[in-house]
N, CA, C and O atoms as CSV, one atom per row, in Angstrom:
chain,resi,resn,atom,element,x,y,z
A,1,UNK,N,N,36.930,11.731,58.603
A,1,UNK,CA,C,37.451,10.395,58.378
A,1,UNK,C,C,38.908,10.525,57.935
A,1,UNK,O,O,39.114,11.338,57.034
A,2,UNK,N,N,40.092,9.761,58.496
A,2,UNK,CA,C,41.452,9.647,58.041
A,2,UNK,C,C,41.661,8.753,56.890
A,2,UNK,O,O,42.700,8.899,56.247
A,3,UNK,N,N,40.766,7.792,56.522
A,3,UNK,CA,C,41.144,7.096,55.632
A,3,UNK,C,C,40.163,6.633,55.382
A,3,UNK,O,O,39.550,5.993,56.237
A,4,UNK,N,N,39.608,6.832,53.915
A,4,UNK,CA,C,38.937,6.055,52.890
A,4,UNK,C,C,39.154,5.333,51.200
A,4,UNK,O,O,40.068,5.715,50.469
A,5,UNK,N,N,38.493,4.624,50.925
A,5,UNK,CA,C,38.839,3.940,49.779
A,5,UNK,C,C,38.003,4.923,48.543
A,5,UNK,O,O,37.018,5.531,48.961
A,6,UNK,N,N,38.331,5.082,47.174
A,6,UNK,CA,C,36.974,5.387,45.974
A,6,UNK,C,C,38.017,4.561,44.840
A,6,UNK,O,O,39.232,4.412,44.713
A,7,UNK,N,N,36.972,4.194,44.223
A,7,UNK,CA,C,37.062,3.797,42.713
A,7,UNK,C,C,36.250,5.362,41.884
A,7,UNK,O,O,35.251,6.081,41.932
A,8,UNK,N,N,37.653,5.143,41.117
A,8,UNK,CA,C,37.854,6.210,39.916
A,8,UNK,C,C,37.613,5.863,39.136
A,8,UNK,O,O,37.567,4.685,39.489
A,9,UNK,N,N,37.252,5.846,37.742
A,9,UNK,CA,C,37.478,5.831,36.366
A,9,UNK,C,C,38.248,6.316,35.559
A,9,UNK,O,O,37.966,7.333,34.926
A,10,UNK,N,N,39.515,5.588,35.415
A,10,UNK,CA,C,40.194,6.191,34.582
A,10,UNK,C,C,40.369,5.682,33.169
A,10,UNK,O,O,40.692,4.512,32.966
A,11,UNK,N,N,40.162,6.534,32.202
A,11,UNK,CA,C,40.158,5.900,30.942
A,11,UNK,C,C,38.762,5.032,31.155
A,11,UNK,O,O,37.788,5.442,31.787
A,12,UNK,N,N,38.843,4.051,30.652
A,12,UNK,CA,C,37.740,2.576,30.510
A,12,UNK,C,C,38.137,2.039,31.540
A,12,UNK,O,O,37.627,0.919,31.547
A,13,UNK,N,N,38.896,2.205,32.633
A,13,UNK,CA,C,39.290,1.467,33.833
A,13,UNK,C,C,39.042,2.005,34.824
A,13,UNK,O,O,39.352,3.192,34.927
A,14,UNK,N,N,38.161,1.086,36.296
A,14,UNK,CA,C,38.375,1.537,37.167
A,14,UNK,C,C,38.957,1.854,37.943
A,14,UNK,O,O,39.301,0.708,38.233
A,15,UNK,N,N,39.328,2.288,38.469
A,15,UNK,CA,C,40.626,2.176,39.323
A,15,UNK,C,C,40.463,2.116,41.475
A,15,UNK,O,O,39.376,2.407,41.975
A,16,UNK,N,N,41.309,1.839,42.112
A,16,UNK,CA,C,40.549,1.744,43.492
A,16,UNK,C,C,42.087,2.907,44.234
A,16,UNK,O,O,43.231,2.461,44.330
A,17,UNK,N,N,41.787,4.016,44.552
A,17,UNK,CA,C,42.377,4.683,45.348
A,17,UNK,C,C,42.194,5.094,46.944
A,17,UNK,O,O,41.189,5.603,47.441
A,18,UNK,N,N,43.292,4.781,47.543
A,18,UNK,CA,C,42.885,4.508,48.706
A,18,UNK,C,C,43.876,6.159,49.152
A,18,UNK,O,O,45.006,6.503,48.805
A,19,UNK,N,N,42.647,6.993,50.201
A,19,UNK,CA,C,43.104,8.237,50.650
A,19,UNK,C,C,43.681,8.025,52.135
A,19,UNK,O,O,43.624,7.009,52.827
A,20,UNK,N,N,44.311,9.402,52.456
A,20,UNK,CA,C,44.756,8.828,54.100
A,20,UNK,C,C,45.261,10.519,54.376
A,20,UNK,O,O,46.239,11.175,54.018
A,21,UNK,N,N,44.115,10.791,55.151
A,21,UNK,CA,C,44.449,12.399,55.616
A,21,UNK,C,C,45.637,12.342,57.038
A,21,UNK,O,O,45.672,11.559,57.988
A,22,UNK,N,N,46.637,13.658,56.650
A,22,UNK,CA,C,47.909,13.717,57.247
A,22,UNK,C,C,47.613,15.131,57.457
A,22,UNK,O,O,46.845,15.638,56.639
A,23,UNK,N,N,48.034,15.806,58.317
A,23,UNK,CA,C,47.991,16.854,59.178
A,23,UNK,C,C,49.572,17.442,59.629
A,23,UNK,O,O,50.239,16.826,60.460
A,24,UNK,N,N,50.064,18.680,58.986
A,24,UNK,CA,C,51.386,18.759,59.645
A,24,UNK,C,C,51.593,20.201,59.870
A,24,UNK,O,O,50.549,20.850,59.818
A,25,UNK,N,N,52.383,20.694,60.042
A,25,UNK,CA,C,52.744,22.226,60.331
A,25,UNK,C,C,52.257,23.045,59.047
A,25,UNK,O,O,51.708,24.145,58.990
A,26,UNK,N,N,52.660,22.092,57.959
A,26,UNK,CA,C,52.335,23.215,56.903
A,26,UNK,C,C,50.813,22.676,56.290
A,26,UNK,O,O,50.706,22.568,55.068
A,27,UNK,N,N,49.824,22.393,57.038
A,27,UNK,CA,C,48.266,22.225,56.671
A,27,UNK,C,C,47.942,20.686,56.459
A,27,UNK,O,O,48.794,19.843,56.740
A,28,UNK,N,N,47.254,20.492,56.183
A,28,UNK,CA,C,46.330,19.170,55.662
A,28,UNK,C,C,46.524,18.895,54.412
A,28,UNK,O,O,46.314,19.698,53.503
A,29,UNK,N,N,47.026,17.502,54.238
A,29,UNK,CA,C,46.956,16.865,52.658
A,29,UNK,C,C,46.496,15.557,52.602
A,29,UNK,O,O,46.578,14.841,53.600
A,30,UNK,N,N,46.057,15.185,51.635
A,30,UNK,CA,C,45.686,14.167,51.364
A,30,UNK,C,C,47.058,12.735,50.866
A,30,UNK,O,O,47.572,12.675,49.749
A,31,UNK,N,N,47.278,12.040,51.695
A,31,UNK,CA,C,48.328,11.178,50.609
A,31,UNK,C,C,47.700,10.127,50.308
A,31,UNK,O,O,47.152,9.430,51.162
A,32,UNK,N,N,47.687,9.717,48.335
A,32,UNK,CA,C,46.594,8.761,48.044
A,32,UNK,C,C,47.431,7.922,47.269
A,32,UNK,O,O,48.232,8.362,46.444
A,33,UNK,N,N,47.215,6.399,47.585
A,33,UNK,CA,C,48.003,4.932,46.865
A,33,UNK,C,C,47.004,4.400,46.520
A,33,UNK,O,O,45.952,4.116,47.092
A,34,UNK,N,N,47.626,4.193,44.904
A,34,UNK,CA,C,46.277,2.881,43.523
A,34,UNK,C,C,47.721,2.208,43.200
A,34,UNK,O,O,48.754,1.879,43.784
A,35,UNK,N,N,47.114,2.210,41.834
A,35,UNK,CA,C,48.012,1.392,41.378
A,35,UNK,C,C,47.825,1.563,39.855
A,35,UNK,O,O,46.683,1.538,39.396
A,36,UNK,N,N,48.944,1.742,39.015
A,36,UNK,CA,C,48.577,2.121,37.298
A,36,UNK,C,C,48.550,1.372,36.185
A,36,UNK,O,O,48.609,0.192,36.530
A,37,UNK,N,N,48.502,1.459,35.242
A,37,UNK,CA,C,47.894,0.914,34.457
A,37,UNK,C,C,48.451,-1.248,34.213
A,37,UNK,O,O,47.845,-2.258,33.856
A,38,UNK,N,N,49.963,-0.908,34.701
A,38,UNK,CA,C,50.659,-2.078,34.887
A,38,UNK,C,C,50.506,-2.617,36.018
A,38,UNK,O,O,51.133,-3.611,36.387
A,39,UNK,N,N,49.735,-2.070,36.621
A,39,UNK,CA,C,49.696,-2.909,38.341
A,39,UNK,C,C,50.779,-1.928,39.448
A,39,UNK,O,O,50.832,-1.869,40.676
A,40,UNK,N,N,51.471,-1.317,38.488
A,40,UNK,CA,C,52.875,-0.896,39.626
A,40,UNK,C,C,52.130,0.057,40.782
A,40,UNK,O,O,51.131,0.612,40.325
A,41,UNK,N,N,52.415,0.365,42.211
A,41,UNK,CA,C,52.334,0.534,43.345
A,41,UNK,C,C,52.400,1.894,42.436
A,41,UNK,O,O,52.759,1.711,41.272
A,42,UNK,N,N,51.958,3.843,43.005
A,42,UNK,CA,C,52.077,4.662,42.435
A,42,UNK,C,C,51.473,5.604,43.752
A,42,UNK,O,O,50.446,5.287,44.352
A,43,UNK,N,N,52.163,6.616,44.031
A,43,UNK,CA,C,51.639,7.640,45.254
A,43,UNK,C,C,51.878,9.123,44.945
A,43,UNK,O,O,52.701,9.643,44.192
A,44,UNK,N,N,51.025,9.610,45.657
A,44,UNK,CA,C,50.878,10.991,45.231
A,44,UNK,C,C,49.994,12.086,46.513
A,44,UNK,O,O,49.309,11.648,47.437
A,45,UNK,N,N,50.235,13.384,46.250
A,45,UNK,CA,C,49.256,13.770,47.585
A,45,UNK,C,C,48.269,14.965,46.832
A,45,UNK,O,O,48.421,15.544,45.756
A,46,UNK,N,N,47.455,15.048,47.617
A,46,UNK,CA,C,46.906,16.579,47.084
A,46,UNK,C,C,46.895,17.725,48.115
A,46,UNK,O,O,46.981,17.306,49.269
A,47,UNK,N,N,46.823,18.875,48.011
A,47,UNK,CA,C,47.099,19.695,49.201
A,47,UNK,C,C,45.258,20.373,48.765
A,47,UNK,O,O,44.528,20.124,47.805
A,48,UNK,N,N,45.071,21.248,49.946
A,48,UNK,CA,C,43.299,21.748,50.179
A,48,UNK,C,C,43.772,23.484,49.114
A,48,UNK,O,O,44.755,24.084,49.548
A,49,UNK,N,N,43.185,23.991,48.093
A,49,UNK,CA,C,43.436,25.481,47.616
A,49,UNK,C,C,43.398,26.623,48.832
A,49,UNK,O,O,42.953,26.689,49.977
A,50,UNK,N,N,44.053,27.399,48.000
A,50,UNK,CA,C,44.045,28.698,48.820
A,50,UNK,C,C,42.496,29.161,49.284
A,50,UNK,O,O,42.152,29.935,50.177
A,51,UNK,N,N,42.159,28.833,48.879
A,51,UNK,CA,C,40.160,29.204,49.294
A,51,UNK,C,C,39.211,28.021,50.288
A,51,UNK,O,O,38.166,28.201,50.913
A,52,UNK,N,N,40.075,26.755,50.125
A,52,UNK,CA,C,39.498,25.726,50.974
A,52,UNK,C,C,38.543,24.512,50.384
A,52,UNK,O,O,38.340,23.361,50.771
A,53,UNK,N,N,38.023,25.330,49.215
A,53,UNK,CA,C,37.309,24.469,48.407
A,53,UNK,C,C,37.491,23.615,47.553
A,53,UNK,O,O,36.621,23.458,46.696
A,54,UNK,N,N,38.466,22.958,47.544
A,54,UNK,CA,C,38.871,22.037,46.327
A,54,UNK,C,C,40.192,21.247,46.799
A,54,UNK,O,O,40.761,21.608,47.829
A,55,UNK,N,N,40.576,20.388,46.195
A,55,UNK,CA,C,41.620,20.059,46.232
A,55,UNK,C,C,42.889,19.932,45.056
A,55,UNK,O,O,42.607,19.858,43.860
A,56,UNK,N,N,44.237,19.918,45.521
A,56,UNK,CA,C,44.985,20.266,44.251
A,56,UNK,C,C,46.359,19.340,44.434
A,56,UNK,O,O,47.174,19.292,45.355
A,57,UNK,N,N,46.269,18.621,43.161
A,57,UNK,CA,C,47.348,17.495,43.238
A,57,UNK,C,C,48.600,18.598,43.194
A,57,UNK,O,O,48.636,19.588,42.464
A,58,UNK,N,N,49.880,18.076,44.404
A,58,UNK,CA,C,50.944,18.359,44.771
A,58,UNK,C,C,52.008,18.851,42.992
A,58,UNK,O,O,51.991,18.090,42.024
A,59,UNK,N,N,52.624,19.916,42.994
A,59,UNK,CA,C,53.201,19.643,41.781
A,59,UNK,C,C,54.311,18.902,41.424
A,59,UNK,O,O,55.299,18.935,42.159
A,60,UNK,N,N,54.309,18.195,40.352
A,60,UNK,CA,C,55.274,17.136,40.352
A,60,UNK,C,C,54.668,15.980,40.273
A,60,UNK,O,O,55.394,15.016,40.511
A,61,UNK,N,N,53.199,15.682,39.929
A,61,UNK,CA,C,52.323,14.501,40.001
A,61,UNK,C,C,52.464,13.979,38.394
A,61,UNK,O,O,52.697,14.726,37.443
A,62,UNK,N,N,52.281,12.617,38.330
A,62,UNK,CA,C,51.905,12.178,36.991
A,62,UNK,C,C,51.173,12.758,36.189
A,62,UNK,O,O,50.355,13.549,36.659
A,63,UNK,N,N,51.221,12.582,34.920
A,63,UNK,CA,C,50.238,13.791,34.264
A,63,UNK,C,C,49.094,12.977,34.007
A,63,UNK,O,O,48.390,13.472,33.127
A,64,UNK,N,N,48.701,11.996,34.429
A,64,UNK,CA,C,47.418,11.455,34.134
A,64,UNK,C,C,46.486,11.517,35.096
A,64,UNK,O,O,45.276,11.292,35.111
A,65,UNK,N,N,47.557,11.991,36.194
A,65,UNK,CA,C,46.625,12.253,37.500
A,65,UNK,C,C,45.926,13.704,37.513
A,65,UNK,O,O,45.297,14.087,38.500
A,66,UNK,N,N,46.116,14.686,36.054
A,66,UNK,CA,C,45.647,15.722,36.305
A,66,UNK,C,C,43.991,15.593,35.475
A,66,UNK,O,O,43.122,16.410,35.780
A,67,UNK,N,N,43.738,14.603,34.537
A,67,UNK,CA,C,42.594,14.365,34.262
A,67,UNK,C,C,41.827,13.808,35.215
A,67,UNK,O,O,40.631,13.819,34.923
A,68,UNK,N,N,42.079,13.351,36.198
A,68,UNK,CA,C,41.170,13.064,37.328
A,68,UNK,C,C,41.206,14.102,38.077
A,68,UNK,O,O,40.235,14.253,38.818
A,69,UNK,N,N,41.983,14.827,38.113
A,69,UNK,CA,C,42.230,16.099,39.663
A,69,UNK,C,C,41.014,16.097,40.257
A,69,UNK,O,O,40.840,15.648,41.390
A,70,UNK,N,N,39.815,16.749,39.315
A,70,UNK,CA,C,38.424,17.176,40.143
A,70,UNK,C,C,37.757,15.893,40.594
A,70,UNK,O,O,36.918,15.953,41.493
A,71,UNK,N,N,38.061,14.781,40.053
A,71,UNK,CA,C,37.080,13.495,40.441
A,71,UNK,C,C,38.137,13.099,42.422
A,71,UNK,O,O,37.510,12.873,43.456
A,72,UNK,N,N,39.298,13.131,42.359
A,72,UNK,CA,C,39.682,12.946,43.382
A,72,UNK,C,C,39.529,13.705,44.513
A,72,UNK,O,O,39.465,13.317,45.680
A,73,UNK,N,N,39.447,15.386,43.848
A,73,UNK,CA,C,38.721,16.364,44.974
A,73,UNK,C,C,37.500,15.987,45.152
A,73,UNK,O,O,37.384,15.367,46.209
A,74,UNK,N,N,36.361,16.116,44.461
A,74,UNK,CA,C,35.601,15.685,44.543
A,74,UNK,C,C,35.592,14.579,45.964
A,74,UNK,O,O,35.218,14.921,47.086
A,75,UNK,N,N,36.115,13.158,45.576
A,75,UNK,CA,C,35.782,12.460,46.258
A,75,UNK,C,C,35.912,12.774,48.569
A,75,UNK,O,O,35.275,12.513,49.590
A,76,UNK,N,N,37.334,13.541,48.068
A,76,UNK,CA,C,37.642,14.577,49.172
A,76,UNK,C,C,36.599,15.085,49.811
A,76,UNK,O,O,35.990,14.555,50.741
A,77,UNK,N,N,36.374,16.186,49.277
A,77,UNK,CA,C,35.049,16.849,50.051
A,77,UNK,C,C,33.470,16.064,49.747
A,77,UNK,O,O,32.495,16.706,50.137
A,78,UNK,N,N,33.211,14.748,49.088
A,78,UNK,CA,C,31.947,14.429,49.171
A,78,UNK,C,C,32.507,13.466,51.133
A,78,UNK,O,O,31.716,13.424,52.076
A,79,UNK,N,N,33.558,13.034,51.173
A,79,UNK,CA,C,33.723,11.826,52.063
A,79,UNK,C,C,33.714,13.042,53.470
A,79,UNK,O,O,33.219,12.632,54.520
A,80,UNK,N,N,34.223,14.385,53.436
A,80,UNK,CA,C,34.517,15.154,54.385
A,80,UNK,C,C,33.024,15.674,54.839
A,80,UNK,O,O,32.798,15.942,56.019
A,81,UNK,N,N,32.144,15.781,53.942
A,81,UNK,CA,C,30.938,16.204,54.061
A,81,UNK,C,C,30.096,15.017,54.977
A,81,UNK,O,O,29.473,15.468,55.938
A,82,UNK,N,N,30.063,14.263,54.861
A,82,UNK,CA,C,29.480,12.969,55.200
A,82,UNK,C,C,29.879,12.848,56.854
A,82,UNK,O,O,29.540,11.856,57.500
C-alpha cells in the first residue's frame, strides 16, 4: 500500500498521521503529515534500518517524534504485512 492513515497516541492525544511510501535511488521511505499539538501542519520521513526490520525517523526529526518512533514503525510494517 502507498498510502495509509493511523491514529497515534501521543501524550493523552490522539493524533491522525497520514503515511505515503516514496521509492528513490537511495531506497524506500516513508514521508508522514499530522499535525501538532497547535494544529500546525508538521512533516517528517522515516527511512527502513540497516536489517529491514524496523523503521527509523530521518535525523533531524522533532524530538517528540522519537517517543513514538516504534509506534510509527510499527504501524509501517503491521500495514506492509497486510
Amino acid at each position: 500500500m502507498n498510502q495509509f492513515s493511523k491514529t497515534i497516541a501521543v501524550g493523552t492525544e490522539d493524533r491522525l498521521f497520514q503515511f505515503t511510501r516514496i521509492e528513490n535511488v537511495n531506497g524506500v521511505k516513508f514521508f508522514i503529515t499530522s499535525k501538532d499539538l497547535s494544529q500546525k501542519p508538521i512533516s517528517f520521513s522515516l527511512k527502513q534500518n540497516e536489517h529491514g526490520l524496523n523503521w527509523k525517523l530521518v535525523p533531524g526529526s522533532l524530538r517528540w517524534l522519537y517517543d513514538i518512533e516504534q509506534e510509527l514503525s510499527d504501524a509501517i510494517v503491521e500495514t506492509r504485512d497486510n
